[in-house]
N, C-alpha and C positions, 0 to 999 in steps of 0.2 A: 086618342084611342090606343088603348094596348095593343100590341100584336103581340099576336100567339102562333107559335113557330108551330108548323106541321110535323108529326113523324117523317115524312120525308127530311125536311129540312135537322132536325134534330139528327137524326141520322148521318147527314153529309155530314155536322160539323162535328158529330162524334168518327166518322171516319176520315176527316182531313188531322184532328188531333192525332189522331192510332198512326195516322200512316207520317205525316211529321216526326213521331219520335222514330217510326221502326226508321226511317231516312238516317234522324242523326246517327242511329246505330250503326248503319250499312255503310255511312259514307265511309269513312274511315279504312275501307279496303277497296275503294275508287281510288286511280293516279293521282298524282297532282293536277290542281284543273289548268297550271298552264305550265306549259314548258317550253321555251327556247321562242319564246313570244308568240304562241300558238294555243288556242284555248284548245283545253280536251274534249276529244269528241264523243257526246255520248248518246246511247240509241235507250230511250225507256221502251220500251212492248207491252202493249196492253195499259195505255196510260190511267184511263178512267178518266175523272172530271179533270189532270192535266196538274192538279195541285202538287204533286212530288215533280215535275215538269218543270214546273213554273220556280219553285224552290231552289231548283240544281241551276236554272238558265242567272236565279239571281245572285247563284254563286259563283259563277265566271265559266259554267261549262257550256260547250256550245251545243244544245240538245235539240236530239228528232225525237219526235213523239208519235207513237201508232199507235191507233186503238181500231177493233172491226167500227162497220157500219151501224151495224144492231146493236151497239153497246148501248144499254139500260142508265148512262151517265152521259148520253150526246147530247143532252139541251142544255146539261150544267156545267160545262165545260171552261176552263180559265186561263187555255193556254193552246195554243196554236197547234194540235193534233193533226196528224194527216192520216185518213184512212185507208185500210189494206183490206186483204181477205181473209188474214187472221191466218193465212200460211205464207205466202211468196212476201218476201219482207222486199219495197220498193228501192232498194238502195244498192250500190258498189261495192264490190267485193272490199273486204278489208278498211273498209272508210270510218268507223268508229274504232275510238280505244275501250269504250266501254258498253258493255251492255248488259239493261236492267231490266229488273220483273219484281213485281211486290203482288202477291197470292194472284199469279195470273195462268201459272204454268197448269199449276192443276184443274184448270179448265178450259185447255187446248187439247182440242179433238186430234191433231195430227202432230201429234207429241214430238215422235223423231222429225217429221220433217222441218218444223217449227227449229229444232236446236240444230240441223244439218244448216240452216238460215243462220243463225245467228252465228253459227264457227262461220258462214263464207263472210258475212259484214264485219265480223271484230280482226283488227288489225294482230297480228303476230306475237306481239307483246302487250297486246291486250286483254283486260280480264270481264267475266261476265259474273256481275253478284246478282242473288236469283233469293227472292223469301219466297217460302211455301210454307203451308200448315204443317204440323208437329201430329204426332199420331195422338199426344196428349189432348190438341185442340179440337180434335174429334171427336175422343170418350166424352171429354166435359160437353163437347154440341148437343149429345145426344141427353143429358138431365137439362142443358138449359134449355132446347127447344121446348121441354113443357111450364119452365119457368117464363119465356116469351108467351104460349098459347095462354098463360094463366093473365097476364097483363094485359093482354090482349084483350080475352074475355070482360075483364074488369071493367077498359076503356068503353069496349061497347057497350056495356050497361049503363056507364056513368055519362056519355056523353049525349047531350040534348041536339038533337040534328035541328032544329032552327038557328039556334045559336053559334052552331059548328060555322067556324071561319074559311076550313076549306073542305073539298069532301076527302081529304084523304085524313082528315082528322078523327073523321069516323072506320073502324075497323071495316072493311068488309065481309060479306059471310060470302063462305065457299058457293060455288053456283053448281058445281061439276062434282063427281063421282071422283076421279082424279085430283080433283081441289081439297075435297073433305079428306080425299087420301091424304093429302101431301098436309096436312093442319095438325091431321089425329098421329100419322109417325111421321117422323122427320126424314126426308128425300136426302139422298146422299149431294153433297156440295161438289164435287168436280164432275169430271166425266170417265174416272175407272170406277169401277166395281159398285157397291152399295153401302148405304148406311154403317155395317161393322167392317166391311172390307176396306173400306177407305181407311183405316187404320194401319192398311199394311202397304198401301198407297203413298202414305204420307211418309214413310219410314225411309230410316238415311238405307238400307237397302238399298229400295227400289229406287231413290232417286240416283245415289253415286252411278247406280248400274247403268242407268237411263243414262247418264253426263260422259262415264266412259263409253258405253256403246255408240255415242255420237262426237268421239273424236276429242274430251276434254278431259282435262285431269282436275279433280277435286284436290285444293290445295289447303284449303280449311272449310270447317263448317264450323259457325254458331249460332246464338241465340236472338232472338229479340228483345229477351230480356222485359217481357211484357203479357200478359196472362188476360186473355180476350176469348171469346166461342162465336161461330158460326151464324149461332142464332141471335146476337144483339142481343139477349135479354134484359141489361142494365145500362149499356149507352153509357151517355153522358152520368147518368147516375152513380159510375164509382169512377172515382179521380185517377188519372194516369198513374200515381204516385202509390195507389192502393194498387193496380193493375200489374205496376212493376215489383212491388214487394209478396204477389198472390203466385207470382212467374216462378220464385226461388222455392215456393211451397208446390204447387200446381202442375206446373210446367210452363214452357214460355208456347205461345199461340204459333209460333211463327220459328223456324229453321232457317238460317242464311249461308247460299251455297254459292262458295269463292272459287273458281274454275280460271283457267290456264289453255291454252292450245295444246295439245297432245301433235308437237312439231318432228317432220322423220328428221332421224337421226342423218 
């Protein structure tokens, strides 16, 4: 019997690809993973299904992993997560040399408290690399969310619900006034502002300000070098390779922010 993979399932392995490369990008302004016969200690935040976790642990570093309780990826999980409340981070002052986040920041409700956490856990001479979305990865959200609703629509026409192998193979219709909302215009992705204002959300702006006002110095920023939207509209449908070369035209999806301890003099 064929198996036929659900949109969930096509989803995760189009988001373990995305987050795979945006890793090999980031790594490279993490420490050395060992020094003086000590593996480096690193904290990811907001891990998801554990896949970038599990990748860094089988590269020599010695990694915590948090994600909240209600996270939307706890049943598919591949790596030994420990859950928090999504603010008070469970660990010792200064006990990692590093701490990570891949698109998790902009959708922390208690923004400063969250980063006042992560200066007491990182050690003195340690650094925090941090991806968030691009204001570019916004604009483009907002044309492919109807490039997703149109696919979507399609599926539900074409696909035979006796035959359907799971039910999440079939689209569902909005049930709620709220639902039909959130289908017909595209609901903003973090938790400032809205739909167009997330654009100035996403901006090196707002973020350095955000980094310095809680204690860290921005020592570089870059790219991901990788051209992805909000709304999945193509998935696995266009190859990493196309993704990366659509980045130098488009813009890249994803910002990576290199921080420092802001130490007294």
């Amino acid at each position: 019997m064929t198996h036929v993979s659900t949109p969930r399932q096509s989803h995760l392995t189009f988001l373990d690809a995305v987050r795979a490369y945006e890793l090999d990008t980031a790594i490279k302004y993490f420490p050395a993973r060992v020094g003086q016969g000590v593996s480096c200690r690193l904290l990811e935040v907001g891990a998801g299904t554990g896949a970038q976790a599990r990748r860094l642990s089988e590269l020599g570093y010695a990694v915590s992993a948090l994600e909240i309780k209600d996270s939307s990826y706890r049943n598919v999980r591949c790596f030994d997560i420990v859950e928090y409340d999504g603010v008070n981070i469970p660990l010792p002052d200064q006990s990692h040399d590093v701490v990570f986040s891949s698109n998790v920041l902009e959708h922390v409700v208690h923004l400063d408290e969250v980063l006042k956490e992560t200066y007491r856990v990182l050690s003195d001479d340690g650094v925090c690399v941090h991806l968030v979305p691009t204001p570019s990865c916004r604009a483009w959200s907002l044309l492919a969310h109807y490039a997703w609703l149109a696919r979507r629509i399609v599926r539900k026409l074409l696909t035979v619900r006796p035959i359907a192998v799971d039910s999440e193979d079939v689209p569902r219709m909005p049930t709620s006034a709220g639902a039909w909302l959130s289908t017909l215009f595209p609901p903003r992705h973090g938790e400032r502002g809205n739909t167009v204002t997330e654009i100035y959300y996403y901006s090196h702006s707002f973020w350095c300000r955000k980094f310095e006002e809680n204690g860290f110095h921005v020592v570089r920023i870059d790219s991901n070098d990788l051209f992805y939207t909000m709304a999945n509209a193509l998935g696995s449908l266009m190859s990493m390779e196309m993704r990366h070369t659509l980045a130098s035209v488009l813009g890249s999806a994803c910002h990576i922010y290199v921080l420092k301890k802001k130490l007294a003099e």
